[in-house]
Each structure stands twice: as structure tokens, then as C-alpha cells.
C-alpha positions as CSV (number, residue, x, y, z in Angstrom):
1,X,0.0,0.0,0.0
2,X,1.7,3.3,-0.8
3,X,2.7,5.8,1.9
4,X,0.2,8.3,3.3
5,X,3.3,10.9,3.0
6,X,3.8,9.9,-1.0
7,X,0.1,9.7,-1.8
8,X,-0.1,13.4,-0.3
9,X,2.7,14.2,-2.5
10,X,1.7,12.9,-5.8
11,X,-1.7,15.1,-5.5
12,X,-0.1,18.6,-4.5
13,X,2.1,18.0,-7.9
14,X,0.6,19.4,-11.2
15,X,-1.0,16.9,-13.6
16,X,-0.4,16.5,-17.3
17,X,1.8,19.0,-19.7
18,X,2.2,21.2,-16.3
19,X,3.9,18.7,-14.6
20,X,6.1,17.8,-17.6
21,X,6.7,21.5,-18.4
22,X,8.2,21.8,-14.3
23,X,10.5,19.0,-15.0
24,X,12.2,20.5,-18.1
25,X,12.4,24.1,-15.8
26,X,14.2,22.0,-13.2
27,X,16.6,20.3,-15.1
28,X,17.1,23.8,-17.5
29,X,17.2,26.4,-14.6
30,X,20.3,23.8,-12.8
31,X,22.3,24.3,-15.9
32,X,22.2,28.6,-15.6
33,X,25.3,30.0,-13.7
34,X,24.4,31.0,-10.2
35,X,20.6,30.4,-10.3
36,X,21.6,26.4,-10.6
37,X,22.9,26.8,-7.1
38,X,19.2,27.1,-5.8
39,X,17.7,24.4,-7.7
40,X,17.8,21.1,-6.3
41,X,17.6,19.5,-9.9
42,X,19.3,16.3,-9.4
43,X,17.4,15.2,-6.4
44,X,14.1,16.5,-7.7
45,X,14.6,14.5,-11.0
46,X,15.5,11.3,-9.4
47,X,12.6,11.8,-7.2
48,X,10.7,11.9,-10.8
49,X,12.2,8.8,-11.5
50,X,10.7,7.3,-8.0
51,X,7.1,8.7,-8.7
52,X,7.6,7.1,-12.5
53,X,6.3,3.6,-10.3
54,X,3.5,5.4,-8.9
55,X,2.1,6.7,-12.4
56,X,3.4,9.8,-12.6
57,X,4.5,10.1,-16.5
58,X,6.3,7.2,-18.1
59,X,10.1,6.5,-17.8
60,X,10.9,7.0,-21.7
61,X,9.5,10.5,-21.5
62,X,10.8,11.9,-18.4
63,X,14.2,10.7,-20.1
64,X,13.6,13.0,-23.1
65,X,11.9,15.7,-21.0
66,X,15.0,16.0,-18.9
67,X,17.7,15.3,-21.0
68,X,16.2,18.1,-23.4
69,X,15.9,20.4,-20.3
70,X,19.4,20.0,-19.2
71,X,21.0,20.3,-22.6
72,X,18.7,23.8,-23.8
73,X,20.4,24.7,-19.8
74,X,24.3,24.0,-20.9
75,X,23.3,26.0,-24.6
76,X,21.8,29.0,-23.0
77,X,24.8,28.7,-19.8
78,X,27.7,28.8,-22.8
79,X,25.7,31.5,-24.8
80,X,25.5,33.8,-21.8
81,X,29.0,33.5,-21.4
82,X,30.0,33.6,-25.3
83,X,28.2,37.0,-25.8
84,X,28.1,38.5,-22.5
85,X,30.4,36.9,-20.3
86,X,32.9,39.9,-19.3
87,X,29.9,42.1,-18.7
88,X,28.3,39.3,-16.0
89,X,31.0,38.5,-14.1
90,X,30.7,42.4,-13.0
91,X,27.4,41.5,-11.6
92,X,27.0,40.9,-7.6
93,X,25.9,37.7,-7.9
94,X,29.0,36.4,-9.9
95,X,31.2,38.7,-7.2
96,X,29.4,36.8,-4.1
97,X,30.5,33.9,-5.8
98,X,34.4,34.6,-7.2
99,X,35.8,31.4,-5.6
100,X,33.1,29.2,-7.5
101,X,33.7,30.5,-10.7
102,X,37.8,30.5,-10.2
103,X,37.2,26.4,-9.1
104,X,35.2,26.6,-12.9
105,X,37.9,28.3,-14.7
106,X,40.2,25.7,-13.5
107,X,38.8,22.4,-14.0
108,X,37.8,23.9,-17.8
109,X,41.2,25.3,-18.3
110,X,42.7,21.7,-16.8
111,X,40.5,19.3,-18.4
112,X,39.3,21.6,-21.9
113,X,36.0,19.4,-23.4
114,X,36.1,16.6,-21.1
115,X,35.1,19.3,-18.3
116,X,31.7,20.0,-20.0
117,X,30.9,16.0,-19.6
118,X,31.8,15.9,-16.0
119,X,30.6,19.1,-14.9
120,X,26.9,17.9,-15.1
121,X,27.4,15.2,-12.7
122,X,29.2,17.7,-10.3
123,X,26.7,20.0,-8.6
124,X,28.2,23.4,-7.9
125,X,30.5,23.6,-10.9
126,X,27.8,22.1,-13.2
127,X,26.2,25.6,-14.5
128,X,28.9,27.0,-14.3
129,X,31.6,25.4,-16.2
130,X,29.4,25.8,-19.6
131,X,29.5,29.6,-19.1
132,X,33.6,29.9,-18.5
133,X,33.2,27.9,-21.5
134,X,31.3,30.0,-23.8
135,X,33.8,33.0,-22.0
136,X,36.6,31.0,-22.9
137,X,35.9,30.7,-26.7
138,X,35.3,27.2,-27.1
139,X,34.5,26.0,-30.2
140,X,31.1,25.8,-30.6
141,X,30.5,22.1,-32.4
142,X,32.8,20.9,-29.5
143,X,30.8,22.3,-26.9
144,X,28.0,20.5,-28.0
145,X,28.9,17.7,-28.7
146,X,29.9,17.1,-25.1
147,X,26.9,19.0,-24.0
148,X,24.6,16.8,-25.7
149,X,26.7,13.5,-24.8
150,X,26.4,14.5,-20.8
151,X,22.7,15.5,-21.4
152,X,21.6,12.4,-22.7
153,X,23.2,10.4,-20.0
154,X,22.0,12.6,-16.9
155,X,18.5,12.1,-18.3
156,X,18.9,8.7,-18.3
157,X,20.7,7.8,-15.1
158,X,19.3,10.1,-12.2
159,X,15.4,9.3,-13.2
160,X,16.7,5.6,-13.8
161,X,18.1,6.2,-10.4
162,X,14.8,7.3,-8.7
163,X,13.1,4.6,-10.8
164,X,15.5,1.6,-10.0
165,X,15.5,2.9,-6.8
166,X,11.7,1.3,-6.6
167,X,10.2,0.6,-3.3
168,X,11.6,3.1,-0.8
169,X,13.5,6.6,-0.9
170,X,16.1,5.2,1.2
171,X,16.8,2.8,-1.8
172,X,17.1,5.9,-4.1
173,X,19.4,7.8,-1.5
174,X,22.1,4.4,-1.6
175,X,21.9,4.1,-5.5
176,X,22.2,8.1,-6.1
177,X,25.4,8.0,-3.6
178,X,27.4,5.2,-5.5
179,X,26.4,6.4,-8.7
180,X,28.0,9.9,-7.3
181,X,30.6,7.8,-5.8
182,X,31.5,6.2,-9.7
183,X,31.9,9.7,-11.1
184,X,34.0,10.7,-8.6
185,X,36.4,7.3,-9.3
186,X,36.3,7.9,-12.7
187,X,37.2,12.3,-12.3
188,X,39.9,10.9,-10.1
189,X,41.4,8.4,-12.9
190,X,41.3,11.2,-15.5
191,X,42.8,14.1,-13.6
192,X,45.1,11.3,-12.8
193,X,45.8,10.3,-16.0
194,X,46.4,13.7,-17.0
195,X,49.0,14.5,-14.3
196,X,51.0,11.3,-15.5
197,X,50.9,12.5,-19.0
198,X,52.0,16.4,-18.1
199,X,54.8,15.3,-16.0
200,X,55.9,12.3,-18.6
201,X,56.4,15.0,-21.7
202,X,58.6,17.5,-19.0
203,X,61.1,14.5,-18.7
């Protein structure tokens, strides 16, 4: 029998193309610099995921709906900063937040295109890497390309997270850490990697 507290849930949550329509806002809006910071995207979409069980859309659309959401997200992020990148970072809300975008600046600058894939699976960086990008001058095919590659598997693994996740939240809460903990192996081997290879060429 479902959970008084989940049964509550599902009906306070919009129905139909509204509901659909909030998902691709919370997966876009955690892809903008800054305003990605208040969003709880990832958690909210693998709670999607979860709710996916219960009847609340099907799997193979919250997939697109999200994937599409988070892609549009890293466009609109590496625009901003393409076209108006200089003049932002003057704003207050950039200036608040000068270590954040430094930490940005240097994983892009360390790991060029490869950044873009592993920002999205990094939280505080993850809006805005794409942005330093755009400021940057990265080509824009390239961009893409890794923007639409680390799209595609964000929507599929934090709402196949929430979904596998099945009969409890707590269930979701262990997958979604050693997912997180994978990433984190796999950053690790590549900044790794990279080291070897930097201080293999100086010799």
C-alpha cells in the first residue's frame, strides 16, 4: 500500500503537460550559472524517477523531457557567457561567488572538453563550467557535442536512479550516492591520467 506521505505528495504536484513543463524548468534552470545553485535539480529528478512507479509520467518520456531540459540549460549557460560573459561577471551575484567560478575556470582550463561532460554530474560547478566555456571561446561544435553526450546520460541515469530505486526513498538515497561515488572514481582516474601525462612530456 503506498505511503500516506507519498500519496499526499503525488496530489499537490501538477498533472499532465504542467507537470512535464516543471520538470524540463528544473533540469534547465540547474544548468544557468548562479541560479543552478538554488535548484535542487538532481534530487528532484530522481525523485521523478521514483514517482515514474506510482504513475506519474512514463520513464521514456521523463528521459527526453529532462535530458532536453538540461541540454537547452548548458546551450543558454555557454551562450550567456559567449556573448556576455565579461559584462556578467561584474554583476554581484558572480562577485558573491568569485571562488566558485575560479574552481570553474580551472577544471575547464585543466580538463578543456572533457570538463563540460563531467561538470553535469558535479553539482556546484555544473552551470557553471558551460558559461567559463562559452567565456573562454570554445569551439562551438565541440561544446555541443559534449553537452549533448552528458545530457543524454543525466537524463537517463538520475530518473533511472529514482526509478531503480523502486520501493523506498532510502533505496534511491544508496543508489544516487554510489552512482555519485562512480563519477567521482572515474574524475579521479582522468585528472590522474592527465598528471601522468604532463609530467611524462617534462622529462
Amino acid at each position: 500500500m503506498m505511503e500516506h506521505w507519498l500519496q499526499q505528495t503525488i496530489e499537490l504536484l501538477p498533472n499532465g503537460s504542467t507537470y512535464l513543463f516543471a520538470l524540463f524548468v528544473v533540469a534547465f534552470a540547474e544548468s544557468i550559472p548562479i541560479i543552478g545553485l538554488l535548484v535542487p535539480g538532481s534530487s528532484a529528478i530522481i525523485f521523478a524517477g521514483f514517482l515514474v512507479l506510482h504513475g506519474k509520467c512514463t520513464l521514456p518520456l521523463l528521459i527526453t523531457i529532462t535530458a532536453t531540459g538540461a541540454l537547452i540549460g548548458d546551450l543558454v549557460s555557454f551562450y550567456l557567457g559567449f556573448y556576455y560573459g565579461s559584462n556578467l561577471l561584474k554583476l554581484k551575484s558572480f562577485q558573491k561567488r568569485r571562488i566558485l567560478v575560479t574552481r570553474s575556470e580551472r577544471f575547464f582550463v585543466e580538463h578543456g572538453g572533457k570538463s563540460i561532460f563531467f561538470a553535469r554530474f558535479l553539482g556546484p560547478i555544473r552551470g557553471t563550467t558551460p558559461f567559463i566555456a562559452g567565456l573562454s571561446g570554445m569551439p562551438k561544435r565541440s561544446f555541443v557535442l559534449y553537452a549533448l553526450i552528458s545530457a543524454i546520460l543525466w537524463g537517463i541515469f538520475y530518473p533511472g536512479l529514482g526509478y531503480l530505486g523502486g520501493s523506498s526513498w532510502q533505496n534511491v538515497q544508496s543508489l544516487s550516492t554510489r552512482f555519485s561515488m562512480i563519477l567521482v572514481v572515474i574524475l579521479l582516474a582522468t585528472i590522474l591520467h592527465y598528471w601522468i601525462r604532463k609530467n611524462f612530456k617534462k622529462k
